[in-house]
N, CA and C atoms as a LAMMPS dump frame, in Angstrom:
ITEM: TIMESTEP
0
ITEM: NUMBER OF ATOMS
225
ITEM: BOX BOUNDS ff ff ff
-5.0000000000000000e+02 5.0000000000000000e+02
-5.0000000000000000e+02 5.0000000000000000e+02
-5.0000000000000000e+02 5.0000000000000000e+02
ITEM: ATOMS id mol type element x y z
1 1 1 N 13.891 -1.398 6.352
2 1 2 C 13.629 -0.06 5.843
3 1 3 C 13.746 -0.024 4.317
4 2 1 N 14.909 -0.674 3.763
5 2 2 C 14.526 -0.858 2.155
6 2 3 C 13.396 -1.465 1.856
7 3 1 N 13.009 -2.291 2.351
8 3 2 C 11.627 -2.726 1.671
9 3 3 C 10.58 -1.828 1.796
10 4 1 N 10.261 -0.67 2.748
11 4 2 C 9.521 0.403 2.525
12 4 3 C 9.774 1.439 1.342
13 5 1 N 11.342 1.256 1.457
14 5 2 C 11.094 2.179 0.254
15 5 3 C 11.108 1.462 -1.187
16 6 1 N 11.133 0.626 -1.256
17 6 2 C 10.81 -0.051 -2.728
18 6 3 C 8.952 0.183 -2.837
19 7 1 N 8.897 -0.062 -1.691
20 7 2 C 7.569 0.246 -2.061
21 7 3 C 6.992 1.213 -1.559
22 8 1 N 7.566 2.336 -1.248
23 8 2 C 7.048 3.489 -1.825
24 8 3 C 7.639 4.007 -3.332
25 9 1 N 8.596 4.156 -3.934
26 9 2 C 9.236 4.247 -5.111
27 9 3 C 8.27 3.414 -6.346
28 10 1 N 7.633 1.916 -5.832
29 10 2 C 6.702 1.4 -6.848
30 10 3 C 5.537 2.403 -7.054
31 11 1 N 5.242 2.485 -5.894
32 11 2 C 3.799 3.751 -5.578
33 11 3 C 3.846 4.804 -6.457
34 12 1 N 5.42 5.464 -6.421
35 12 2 C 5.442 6.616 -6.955
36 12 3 C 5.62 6.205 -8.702
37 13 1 N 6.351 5.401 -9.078
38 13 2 C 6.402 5.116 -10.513
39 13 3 C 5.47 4.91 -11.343
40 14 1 N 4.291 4.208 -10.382
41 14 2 C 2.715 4.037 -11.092
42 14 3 C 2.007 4.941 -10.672
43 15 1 N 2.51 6.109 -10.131
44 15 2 C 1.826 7.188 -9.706
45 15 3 C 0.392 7.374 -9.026
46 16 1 N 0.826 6.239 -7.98
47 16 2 C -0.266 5.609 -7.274
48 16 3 C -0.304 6.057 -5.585
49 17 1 N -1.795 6.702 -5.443
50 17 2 C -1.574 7.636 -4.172
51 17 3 C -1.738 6.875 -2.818
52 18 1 N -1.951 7.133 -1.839
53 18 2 C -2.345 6.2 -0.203
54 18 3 C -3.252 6.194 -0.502
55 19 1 N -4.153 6.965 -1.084
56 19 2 C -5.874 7.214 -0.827
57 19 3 C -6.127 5.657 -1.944
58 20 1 N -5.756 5.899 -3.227
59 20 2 C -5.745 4.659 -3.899
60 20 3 C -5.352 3.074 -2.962
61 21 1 N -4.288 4.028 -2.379
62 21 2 C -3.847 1.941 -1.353
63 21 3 C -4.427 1.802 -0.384
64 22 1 N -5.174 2.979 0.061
65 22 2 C -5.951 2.714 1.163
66 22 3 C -7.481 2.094 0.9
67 23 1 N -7.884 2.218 -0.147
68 23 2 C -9.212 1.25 -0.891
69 23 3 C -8.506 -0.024 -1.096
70 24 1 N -7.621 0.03 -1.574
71 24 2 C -7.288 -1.56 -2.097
72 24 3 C -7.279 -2.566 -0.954
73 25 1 N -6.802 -1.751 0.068
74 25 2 C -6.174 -2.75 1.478
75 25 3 C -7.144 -2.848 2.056
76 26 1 N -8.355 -1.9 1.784
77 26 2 C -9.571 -2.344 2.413
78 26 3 C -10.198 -3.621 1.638
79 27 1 N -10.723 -3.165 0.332
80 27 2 C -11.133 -4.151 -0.745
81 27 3 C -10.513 -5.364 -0.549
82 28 1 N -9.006 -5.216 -1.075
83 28 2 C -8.243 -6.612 -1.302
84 28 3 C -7.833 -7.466 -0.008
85 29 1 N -7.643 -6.86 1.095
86 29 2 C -6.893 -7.37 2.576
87 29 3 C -7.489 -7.186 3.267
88 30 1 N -8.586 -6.502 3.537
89 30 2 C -9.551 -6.341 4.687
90 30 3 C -8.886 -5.659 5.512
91 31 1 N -8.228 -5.009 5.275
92 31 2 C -7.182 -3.643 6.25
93 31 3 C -7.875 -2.724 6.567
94 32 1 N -8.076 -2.507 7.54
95 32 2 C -8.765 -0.862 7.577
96 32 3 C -7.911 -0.368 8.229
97 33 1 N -7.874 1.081 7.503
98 33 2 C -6.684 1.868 7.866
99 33 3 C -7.05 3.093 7.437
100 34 1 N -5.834 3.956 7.545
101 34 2 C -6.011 5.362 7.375
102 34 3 C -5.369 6.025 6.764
103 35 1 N -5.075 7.224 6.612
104 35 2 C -3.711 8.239 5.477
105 35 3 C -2.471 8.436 6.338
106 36 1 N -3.081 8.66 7.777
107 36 2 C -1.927 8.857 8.727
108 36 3 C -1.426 7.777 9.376
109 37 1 N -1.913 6.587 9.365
110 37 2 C -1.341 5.202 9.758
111 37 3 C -0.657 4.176 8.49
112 38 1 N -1.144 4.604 7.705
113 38 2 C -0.415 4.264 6.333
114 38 3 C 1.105 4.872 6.228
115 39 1 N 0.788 6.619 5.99
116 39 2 C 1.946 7.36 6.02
117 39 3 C 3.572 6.798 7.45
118 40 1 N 2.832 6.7 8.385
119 40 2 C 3.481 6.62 9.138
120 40 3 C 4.165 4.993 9.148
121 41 1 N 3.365 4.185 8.86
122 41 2 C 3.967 2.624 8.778
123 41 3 C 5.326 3.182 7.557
124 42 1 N 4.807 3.606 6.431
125 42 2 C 6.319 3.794 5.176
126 42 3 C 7.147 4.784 5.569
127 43 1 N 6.818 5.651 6.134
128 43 2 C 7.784 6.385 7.161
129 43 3 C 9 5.53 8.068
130 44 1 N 8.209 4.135 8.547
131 44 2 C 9.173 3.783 9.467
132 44 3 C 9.044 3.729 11.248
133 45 1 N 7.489 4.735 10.807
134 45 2 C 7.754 5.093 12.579
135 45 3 C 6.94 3.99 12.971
136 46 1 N 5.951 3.312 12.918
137 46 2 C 4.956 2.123 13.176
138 46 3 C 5.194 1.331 12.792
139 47 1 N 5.345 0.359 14.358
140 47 2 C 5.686 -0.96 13.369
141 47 3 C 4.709 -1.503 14.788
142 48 1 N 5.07 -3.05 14.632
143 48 2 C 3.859 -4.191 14.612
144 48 3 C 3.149 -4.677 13.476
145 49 1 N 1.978 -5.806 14.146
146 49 2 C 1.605 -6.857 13.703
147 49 3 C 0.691 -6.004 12.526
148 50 1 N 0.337 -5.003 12.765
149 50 2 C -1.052 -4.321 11.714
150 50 3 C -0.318 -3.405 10.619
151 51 1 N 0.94 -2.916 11.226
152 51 2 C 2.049 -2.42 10.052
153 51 3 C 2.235 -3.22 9.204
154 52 1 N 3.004 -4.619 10.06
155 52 2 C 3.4 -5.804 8.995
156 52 3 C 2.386 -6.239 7.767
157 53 1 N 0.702 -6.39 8.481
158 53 2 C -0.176 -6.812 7.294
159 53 3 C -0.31 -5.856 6.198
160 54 1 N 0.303 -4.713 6.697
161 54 2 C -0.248 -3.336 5.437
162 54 3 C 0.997 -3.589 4.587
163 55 1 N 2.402 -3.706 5.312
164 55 2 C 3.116 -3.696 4.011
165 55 3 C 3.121 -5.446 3.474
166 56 1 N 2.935 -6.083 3.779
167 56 2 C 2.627 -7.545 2.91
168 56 3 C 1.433 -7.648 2.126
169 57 1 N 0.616 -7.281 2.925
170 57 2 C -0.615 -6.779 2.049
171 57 3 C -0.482 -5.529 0.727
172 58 1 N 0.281 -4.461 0.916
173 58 2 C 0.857 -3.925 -0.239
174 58 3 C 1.174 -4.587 -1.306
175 59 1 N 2.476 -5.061 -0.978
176 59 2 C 3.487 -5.851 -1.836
177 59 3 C 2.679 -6.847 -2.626
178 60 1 N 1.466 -7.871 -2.486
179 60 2 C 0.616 -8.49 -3.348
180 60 3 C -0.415 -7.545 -3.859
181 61 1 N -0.998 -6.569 -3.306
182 61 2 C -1.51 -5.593 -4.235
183 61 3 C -0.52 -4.693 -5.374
184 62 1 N 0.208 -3.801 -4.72
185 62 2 C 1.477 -3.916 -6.135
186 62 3 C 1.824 -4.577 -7.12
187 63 1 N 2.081 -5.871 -6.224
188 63 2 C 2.366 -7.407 -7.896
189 63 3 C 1.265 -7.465 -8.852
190 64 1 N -0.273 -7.761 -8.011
191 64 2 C -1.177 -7.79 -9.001
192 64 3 C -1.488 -6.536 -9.849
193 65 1 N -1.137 -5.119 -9.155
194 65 2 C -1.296 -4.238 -9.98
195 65 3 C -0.762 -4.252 -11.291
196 66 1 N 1.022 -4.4 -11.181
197 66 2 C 1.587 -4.751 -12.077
198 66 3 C 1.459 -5.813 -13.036
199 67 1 N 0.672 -6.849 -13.231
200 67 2 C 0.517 -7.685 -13.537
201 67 3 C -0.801 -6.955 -14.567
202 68 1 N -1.478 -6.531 -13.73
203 68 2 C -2.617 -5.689 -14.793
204 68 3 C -4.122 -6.259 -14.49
205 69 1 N -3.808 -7.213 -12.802
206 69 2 C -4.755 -7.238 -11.99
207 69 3 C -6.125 -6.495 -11.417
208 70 1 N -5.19 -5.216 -10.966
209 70 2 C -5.869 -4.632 -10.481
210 70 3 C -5.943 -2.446 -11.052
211 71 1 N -7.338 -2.137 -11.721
212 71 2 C -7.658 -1.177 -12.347
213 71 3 C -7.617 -0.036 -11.224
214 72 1 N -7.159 1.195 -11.996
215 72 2 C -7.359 2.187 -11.286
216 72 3 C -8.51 3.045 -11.909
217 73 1 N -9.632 3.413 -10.95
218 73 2 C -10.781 3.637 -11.804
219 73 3 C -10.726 5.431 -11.324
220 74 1 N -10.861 6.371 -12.715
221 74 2 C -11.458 7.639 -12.476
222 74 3 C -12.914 7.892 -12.262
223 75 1 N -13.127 8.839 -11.26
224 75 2 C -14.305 9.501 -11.127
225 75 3 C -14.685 9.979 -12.018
């Protein structure tokens, strides 16, 4: 459960939304997912094998974000 919230707390410090991690995990991880299966994996309540890839799959999208990898583009 700490590791969800580190990474939600990263999310929030780069002021970075689901809708944003939900492109990336598509783009970067081939995740397809949703706002309410997202929400609910950092919540805690979903877990399994497709939870696990979203938050590992996070955690290297985060790093590269931070790193200055990966752009957040405005409309």
């Amino acid at each position: 459960m700490e590791e969800l919230d580190t990474i939600r707390e990263r999310l929030k410090k780069h002021r970075l939304s689901f809708v944003w991690l939900i492109y990336q995990l598509r783009q970067k991880g081939g995740v397809i997912t949703d706002k309410t299966e997202v929400s609910s994996v950092f919540a805690g309540t979903r877990t399994g094998a497709k939870a696990d890839a979203i938050v590992q799959t996070t955690k290297y999208i985060l790093a590269d974000y931070e790193q200055g990898k990966v752009l957040v583009l405005d409309d």
